[in-house]
LUMMILO-772681 format. One record per residue (C-alpha): residue number from 1; x, y, z. Coordinates in steps of 0.001 Angstrom, whole numbers, plus 500000, padded with zeros to 6 digits. Layout:
<nodes>
+------+--------+--------+--------+
: resi :     px :     py :     pz :
+------+--------+--------+--------+
:  NUM :      X :      Y :      Z :
...
+------+--------+--------+--------+
</nodes>
This chain:
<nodes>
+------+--------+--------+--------+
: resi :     px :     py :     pz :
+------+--------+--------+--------+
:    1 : 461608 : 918035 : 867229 :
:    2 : 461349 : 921447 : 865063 :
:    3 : 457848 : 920975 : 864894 :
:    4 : 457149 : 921219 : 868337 :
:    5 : 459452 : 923987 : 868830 :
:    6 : 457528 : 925992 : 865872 :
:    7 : 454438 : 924819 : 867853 :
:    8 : 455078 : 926090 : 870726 :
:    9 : 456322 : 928984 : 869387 :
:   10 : 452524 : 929540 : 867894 :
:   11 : 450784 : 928586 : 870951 :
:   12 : 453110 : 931397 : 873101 :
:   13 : 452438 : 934111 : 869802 :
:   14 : 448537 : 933539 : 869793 :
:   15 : 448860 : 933721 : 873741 :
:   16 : 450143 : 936912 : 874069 :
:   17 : 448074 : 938302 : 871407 :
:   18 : 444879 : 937325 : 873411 :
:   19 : 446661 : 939017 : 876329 :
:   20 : 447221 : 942476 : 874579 :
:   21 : 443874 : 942283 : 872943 :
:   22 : 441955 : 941853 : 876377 :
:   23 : 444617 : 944477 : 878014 :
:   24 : 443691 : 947161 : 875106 :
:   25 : 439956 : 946437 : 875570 :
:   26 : 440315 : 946791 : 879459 :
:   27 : 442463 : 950288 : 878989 :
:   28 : 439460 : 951477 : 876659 :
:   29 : 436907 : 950522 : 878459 :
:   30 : 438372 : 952500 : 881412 :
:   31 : 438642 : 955419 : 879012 :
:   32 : 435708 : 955279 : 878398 :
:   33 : 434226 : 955156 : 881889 :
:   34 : 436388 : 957653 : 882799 :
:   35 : 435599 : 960587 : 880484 :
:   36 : 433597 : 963573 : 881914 :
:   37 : 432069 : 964001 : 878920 :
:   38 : 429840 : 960795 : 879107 :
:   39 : 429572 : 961617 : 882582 :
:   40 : 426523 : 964438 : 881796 :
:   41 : 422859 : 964562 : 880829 :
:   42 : 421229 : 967796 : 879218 :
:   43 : 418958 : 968142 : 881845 :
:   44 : 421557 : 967065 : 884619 :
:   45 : 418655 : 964844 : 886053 :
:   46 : 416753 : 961523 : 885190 :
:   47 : 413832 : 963849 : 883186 :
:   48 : 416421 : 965088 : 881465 :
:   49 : 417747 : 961531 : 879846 :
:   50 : 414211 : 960429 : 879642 :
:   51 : 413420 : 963500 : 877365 :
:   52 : 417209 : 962852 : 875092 :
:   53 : 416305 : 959105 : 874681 :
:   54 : 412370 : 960176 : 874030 :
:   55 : 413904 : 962741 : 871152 :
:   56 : 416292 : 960235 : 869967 :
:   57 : 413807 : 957538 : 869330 :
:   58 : 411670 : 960421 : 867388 :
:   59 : 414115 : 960331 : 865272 :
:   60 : 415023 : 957388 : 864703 :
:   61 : 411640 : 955767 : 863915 :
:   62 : 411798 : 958059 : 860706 :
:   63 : 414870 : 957150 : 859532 :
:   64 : 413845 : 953556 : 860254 :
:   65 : 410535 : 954377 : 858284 :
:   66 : 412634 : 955873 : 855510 :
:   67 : 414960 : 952460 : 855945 :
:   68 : 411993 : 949975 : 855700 :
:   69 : 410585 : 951732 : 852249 :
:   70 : 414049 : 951503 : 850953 :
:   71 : 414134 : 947776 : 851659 :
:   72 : 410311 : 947428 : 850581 :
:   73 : 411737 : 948595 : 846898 :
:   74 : 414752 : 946980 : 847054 :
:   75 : 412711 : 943373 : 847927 :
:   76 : 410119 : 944135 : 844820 :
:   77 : 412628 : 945228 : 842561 :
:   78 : 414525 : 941544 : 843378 :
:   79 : 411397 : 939786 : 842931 :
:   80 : 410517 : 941096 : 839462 :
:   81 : 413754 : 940530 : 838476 :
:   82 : 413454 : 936580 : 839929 :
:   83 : 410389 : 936573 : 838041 :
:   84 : 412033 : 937391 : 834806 :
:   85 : 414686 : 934779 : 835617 :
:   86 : 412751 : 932127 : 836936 :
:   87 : 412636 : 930772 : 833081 :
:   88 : 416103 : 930227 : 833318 :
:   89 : 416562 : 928797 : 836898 :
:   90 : 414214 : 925876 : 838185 :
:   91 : 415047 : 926665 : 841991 :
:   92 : 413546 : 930151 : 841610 :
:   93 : 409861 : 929072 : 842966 :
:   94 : 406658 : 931388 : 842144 :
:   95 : 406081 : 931557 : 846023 :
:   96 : 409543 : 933100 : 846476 :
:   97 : 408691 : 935927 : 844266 :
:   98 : 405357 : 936157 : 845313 :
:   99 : 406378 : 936200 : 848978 :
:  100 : 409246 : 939158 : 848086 :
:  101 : 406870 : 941388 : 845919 :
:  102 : 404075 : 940983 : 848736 :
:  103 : 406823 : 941308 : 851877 :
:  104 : 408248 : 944639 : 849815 :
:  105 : 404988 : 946419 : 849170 :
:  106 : 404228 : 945724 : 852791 :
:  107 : 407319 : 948003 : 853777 :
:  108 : 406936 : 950473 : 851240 :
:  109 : 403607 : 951254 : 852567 :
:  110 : 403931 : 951344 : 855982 :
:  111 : 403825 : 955370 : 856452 :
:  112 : 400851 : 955137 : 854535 :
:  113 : 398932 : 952198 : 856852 :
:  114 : 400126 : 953901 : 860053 :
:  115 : 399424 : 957408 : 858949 :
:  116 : 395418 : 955451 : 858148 :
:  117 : 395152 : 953729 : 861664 :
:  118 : 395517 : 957289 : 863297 :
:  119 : 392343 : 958706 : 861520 :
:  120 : 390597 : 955346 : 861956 :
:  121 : 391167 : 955398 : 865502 :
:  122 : 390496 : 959076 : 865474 :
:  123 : 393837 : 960463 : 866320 :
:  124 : 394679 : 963700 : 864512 :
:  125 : 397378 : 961645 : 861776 :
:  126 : 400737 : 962859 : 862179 :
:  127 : 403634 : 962635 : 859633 :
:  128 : 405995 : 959751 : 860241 :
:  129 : 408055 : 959810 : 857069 :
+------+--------+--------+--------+
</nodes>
């Protein structure tokens, strides 16, 4: 019998805790949609958000750039040091750290390749990183 009491009692607790949780999410999402601030654009028309998401994405792409040759080092770095540990560890495969050392040097160089396509295509090559 005091099992299914403390049962129950669990069931009701988890319950309402689901019931404030979707309650909060509903009162902030109503904040949210709400707030004049959100409300706006720069240009207070649809050129206006075209031009903040076309200046957002500018920037983005080089932090993403920057990102990618961060991971491209971080990738080569972990496949030399799999290489020096592969003595040690049978399930560290030479394809592994080939495929990591060839996958990282891929991403570091990625300015570089894009920054080459422009002039072989004959666009004047713009800075990306």
């Amino acid at each position: 019998m005091p099992n299914d009491m403390l049962l129950r009692v669990c069931v009701c607790v988890t319950m309402l805790k689901q019931q404030v949780q979707q309650r909060g999410i509903k009162a902030f999402a109503a904040l949210v949609a709400s707030s004049p601030i959100a409300a706006f654009a720069d240009g207070d028309d649809l050129a206006g958000m075209i031009t903040s998401a076309a200046t957002g994405s500018d920037t983005g792409t080089k932090g993403v750039l920057k990102i990618a040759q961060f991971a491209g080092v971080v990738f080569v770095v972990g496949g030399l040091i799999a290489a020096k540990n592969k003595k040690d560890n049978p399930q560290i495969k030479v394809s592994h750290i080939a495929g990591s050392i060839l996958f990282g040097v891929c991403l570091v160089v990625v300015p570089e390749i894009i920054k080459r396509s422009q002039a072989q295509v004959g666009l004047t090559p713009v800075s990306v990183g």
